[in-house]
PDB file of N, CA, C and O in Angstrom:
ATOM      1  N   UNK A   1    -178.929 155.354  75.966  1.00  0.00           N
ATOM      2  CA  UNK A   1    -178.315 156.117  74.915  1.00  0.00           C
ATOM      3  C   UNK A   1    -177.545 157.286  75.539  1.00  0.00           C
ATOM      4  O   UNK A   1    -178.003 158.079  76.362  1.00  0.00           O
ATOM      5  N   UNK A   2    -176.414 157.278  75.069  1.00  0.00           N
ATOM      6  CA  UNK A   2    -175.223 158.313  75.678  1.00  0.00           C
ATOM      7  C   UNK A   2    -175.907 160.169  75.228  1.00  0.00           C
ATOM      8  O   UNK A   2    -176.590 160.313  74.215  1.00  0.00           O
ATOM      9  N   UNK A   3    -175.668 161.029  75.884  1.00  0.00           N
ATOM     10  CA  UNK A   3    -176.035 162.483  75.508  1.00  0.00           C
ATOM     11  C   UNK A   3    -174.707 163.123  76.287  1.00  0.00           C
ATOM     12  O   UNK A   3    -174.071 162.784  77.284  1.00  0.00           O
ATOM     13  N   UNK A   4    -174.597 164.348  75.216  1.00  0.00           N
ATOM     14  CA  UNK A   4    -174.009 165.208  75.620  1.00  0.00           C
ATOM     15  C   UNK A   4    -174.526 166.321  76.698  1.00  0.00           C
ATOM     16  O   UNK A   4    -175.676 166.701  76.481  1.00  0.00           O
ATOM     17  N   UNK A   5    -173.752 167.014  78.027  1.00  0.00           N
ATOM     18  CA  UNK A   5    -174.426 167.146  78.758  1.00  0.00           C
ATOM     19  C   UNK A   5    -174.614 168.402  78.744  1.00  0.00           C
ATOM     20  O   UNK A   5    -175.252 168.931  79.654  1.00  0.00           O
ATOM     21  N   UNK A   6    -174.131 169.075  77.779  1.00  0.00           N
ATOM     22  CA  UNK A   6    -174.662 170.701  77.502  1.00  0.00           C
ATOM     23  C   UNK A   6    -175.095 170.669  76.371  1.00  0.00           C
ATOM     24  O   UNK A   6    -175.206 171.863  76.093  1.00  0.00           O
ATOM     25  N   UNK A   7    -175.447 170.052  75.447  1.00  0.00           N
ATOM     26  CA  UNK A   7    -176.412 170.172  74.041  1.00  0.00           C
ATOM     27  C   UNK A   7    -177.272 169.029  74.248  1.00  0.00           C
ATOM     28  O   UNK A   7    -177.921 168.658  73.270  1.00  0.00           O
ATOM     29  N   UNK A   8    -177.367 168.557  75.064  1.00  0.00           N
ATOM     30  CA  UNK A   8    -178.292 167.070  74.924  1.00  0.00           C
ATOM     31  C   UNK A   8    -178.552 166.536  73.721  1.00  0.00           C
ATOM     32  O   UNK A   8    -179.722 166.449  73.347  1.00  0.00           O
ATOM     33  N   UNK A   9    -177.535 166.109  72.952  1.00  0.00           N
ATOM     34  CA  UNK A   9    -177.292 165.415  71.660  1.00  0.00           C
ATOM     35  C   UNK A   9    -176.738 164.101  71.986  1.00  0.00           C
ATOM     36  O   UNK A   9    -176.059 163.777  72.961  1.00  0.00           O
ATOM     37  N   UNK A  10    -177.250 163.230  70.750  1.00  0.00           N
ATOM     38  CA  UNK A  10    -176.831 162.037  71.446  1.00  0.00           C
ATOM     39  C   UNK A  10    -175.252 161.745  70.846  1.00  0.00           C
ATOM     40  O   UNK A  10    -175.061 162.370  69.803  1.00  0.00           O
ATOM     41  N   UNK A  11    -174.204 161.007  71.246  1.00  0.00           N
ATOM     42  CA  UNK A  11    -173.190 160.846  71.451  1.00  0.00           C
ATOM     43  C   UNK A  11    -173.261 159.187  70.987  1.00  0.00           C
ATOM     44  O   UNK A  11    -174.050 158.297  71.305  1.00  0.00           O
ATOM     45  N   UNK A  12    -172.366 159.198  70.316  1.00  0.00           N
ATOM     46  CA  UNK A  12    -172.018 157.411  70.437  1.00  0.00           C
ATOM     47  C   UNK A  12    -171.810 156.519  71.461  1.00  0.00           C
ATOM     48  O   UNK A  12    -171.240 157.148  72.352  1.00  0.00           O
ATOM     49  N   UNK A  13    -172.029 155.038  71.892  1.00  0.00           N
ATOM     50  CA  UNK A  13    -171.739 154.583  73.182  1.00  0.00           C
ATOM     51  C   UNK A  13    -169.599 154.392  72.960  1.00  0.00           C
ATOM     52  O   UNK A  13    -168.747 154.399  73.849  1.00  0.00           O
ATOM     53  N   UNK A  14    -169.493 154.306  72.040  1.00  0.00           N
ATOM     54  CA  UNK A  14    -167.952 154.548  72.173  1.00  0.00           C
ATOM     55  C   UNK A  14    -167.329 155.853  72.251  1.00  0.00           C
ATOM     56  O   UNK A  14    -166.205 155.937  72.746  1.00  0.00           O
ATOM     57  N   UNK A  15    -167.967 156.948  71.791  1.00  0.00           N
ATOM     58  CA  UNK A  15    -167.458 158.291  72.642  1.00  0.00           C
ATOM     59  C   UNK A  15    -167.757 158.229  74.023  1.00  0.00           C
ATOM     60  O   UNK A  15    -166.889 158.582  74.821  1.00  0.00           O
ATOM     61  N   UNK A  16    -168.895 157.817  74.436  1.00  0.00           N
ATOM     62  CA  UNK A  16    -168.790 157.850  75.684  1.00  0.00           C
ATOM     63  C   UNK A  16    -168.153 157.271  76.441  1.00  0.00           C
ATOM     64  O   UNK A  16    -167.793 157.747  77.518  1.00  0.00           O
ATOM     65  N   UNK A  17    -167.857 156.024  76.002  1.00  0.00           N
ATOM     66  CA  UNK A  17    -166.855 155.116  76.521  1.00  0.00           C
ATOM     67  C   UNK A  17    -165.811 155.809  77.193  1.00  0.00           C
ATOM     68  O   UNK A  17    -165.509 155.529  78.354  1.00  0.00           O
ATOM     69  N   UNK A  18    -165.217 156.735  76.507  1.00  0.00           N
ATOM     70  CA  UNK A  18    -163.893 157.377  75.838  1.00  0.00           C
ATOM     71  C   UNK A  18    -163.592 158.866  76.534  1.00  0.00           C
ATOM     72  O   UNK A  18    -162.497 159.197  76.988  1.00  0.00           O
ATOM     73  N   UNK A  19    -164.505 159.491  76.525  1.00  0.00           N
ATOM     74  CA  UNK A  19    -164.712 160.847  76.781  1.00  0.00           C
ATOM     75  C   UNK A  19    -165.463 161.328  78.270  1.00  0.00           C
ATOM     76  O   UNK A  19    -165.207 162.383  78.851  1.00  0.00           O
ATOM     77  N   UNK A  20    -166.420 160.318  78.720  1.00  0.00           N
ATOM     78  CA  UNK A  20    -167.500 160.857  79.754  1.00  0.00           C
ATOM     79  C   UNK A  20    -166.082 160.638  81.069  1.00  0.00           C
ATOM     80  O   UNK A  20    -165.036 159.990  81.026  1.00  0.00           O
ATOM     81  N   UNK A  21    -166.650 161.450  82.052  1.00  0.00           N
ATOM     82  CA  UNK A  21    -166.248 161.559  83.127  1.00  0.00           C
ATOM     83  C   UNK A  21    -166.742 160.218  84.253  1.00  0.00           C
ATOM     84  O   UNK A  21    -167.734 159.502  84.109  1.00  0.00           O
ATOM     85  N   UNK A  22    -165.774 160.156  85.318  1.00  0.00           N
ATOM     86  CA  UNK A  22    -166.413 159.080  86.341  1.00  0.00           C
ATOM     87  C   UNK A  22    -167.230 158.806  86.600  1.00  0.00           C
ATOM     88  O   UNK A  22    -167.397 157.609  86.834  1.00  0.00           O
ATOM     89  N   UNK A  23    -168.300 159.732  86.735  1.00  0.00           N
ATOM     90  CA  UNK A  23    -169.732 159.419  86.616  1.00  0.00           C
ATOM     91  C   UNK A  23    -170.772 159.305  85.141  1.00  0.00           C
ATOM     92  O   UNK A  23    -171.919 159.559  84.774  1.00  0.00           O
ATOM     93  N   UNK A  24    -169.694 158.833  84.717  1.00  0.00           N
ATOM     94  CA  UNK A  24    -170.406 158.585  83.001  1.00  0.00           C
ATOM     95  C   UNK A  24    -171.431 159.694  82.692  1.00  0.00           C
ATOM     96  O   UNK A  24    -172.514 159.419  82.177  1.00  0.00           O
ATOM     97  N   UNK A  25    -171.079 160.935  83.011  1.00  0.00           N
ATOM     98  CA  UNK A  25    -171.033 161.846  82.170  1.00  0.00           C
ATOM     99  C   UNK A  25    -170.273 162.878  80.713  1.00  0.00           C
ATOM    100  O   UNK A  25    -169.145 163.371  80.674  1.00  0.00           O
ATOM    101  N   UNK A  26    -170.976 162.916  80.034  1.00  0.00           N
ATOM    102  CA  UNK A  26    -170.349 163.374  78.542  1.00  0.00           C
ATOM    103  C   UNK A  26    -170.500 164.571  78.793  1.00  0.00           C
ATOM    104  O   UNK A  26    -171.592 165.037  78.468  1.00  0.00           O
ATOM    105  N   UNK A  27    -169.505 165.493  79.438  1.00  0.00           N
ATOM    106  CA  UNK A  27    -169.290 167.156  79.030  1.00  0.00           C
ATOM    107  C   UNK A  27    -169.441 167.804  78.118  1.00  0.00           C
ATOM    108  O   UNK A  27    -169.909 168.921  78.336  1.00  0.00           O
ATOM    109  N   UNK A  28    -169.186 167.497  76.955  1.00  0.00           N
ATOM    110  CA  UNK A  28    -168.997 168.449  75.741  1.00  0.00           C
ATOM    111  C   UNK A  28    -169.354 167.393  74.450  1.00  0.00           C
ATOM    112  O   UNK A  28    -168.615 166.408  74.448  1.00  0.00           O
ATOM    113  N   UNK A  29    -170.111 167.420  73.625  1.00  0.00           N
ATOM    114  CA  UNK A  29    -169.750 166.540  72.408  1.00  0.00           C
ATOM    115  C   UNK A  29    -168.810 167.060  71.396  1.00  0.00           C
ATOM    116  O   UNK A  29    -168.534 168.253  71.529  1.00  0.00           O
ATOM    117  N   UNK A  30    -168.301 166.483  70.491  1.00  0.00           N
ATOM    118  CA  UNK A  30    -167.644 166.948  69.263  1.00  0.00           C
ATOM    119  C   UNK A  30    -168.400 168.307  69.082  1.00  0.00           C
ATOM    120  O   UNK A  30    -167.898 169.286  69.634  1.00  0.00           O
ATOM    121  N   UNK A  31    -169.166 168.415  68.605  1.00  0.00           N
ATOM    122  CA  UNK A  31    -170.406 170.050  68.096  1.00  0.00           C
ATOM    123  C   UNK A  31    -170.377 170.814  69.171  1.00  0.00           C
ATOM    124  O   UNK A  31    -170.717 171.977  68.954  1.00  0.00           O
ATOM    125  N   UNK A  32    -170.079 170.547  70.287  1.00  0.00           N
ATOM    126  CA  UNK A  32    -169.935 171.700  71.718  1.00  0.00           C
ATOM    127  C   UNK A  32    -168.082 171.831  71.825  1.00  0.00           C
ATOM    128  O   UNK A  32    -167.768 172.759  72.571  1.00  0.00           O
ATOM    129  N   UNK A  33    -167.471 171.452  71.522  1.00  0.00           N
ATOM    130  CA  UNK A  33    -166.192 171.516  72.056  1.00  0.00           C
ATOM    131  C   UNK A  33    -165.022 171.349  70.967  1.00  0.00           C
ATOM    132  O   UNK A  33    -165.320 170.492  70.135  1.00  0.00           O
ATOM    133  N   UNK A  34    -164.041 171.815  70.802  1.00  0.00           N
ATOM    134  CA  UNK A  34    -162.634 171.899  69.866  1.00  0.00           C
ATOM    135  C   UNK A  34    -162.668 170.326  69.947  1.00  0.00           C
ATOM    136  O   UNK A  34    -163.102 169.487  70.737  1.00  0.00           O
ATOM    137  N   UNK A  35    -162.048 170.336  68.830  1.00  0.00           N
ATOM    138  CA  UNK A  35    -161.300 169.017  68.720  1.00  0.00           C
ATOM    139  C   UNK A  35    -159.784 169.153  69.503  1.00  0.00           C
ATOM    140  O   UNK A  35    -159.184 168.135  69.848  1.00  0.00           O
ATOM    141  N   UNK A  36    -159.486 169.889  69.633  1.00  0.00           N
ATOM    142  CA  UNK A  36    -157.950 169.872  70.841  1.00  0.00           C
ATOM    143  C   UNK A  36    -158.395 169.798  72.001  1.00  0.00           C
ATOM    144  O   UNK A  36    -157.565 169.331  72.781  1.00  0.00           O
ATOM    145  N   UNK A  37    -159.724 170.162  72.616  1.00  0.00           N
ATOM    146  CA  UNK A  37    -160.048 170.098  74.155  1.00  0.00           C
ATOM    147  C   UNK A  37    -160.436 168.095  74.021  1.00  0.00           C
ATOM    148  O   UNK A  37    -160.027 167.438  74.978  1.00  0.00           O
ATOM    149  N   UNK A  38    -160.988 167.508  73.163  1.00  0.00           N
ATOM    150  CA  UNK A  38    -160.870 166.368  73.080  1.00  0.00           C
ATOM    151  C   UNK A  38    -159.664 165.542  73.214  1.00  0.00           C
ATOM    152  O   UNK A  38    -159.404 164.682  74.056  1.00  0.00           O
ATOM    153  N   UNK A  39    -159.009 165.952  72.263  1.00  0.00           N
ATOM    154  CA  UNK A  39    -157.798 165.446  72.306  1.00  0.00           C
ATOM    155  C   UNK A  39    -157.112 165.917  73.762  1.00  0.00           C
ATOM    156  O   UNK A  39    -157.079 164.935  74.504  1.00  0.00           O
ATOM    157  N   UNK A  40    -156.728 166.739  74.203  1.00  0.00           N
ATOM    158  CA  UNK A  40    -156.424 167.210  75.595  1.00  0.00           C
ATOM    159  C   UNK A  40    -157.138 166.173  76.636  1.00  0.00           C
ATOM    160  O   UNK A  40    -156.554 165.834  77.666  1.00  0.00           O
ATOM    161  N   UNK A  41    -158.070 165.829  76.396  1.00  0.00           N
ATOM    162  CA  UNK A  41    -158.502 164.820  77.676  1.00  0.00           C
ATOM    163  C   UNK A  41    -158.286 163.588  77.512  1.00  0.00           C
ATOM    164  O   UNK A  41    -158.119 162.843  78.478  1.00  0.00           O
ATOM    165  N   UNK A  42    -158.253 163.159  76.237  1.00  0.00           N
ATOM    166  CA  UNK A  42    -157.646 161.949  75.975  1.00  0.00           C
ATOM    167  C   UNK A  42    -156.263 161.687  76.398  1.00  0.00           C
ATOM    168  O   UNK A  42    -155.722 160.668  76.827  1.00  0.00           O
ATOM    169  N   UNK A  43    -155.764 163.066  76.127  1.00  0.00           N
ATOM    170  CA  UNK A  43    -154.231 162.681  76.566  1.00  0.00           C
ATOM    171  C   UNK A  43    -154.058 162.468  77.934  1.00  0.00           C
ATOM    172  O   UNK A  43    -153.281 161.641  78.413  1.00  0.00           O
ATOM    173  N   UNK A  44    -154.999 163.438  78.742  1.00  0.00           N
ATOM    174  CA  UNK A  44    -154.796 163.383  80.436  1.00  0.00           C
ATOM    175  C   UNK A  44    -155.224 161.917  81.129  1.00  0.00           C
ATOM    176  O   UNK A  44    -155.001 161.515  82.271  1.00  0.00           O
ATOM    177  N   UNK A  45    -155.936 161.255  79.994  1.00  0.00           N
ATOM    178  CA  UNK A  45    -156.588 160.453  80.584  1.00  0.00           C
ATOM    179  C   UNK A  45    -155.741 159.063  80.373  1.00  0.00           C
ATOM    180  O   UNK A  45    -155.922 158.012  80.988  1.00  0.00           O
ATOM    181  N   UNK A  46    -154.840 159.305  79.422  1.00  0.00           N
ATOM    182  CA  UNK A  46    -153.404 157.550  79.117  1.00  0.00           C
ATOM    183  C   UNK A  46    -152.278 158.432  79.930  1.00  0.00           C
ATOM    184  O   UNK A  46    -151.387 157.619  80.179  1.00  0.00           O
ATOM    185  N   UNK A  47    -152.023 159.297  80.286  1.00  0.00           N
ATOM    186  CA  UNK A  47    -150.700 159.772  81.318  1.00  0.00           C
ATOM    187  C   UNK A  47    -149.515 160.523  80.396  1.00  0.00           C
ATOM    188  O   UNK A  47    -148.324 160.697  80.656  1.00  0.00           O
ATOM    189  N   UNK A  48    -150.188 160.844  79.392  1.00  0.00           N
ATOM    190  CA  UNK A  48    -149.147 161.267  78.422  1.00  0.00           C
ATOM    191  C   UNK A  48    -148.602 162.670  78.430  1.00  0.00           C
ATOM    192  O   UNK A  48    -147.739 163.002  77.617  1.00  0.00           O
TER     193      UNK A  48
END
């Protein structure tokens, strides 16, 4: 089960999919972090 890694909340396995870092870590969940810092990594992460 996916967790966020500063609230230790659990996270969906498709946020994590989506969001965790190379080492399938989840930084921030939705409830820890803006919705623009989300979106911001999503974007860094398709080359946009």
């Amino acid at each position: 089960m996916a967790r966020c890694n500063h609230c230790n909340s659990h996270v969906s396995d498709r946020f994590a999919r989506v969001f965790a870092d190379e080492h399938d870590r989840v930084l921030a969940c939705p409830d820890c972090s803006a919705n623009a810092g989300i979106a911001e990594s999503a974007r860094k992460r398709t080359g946009d």
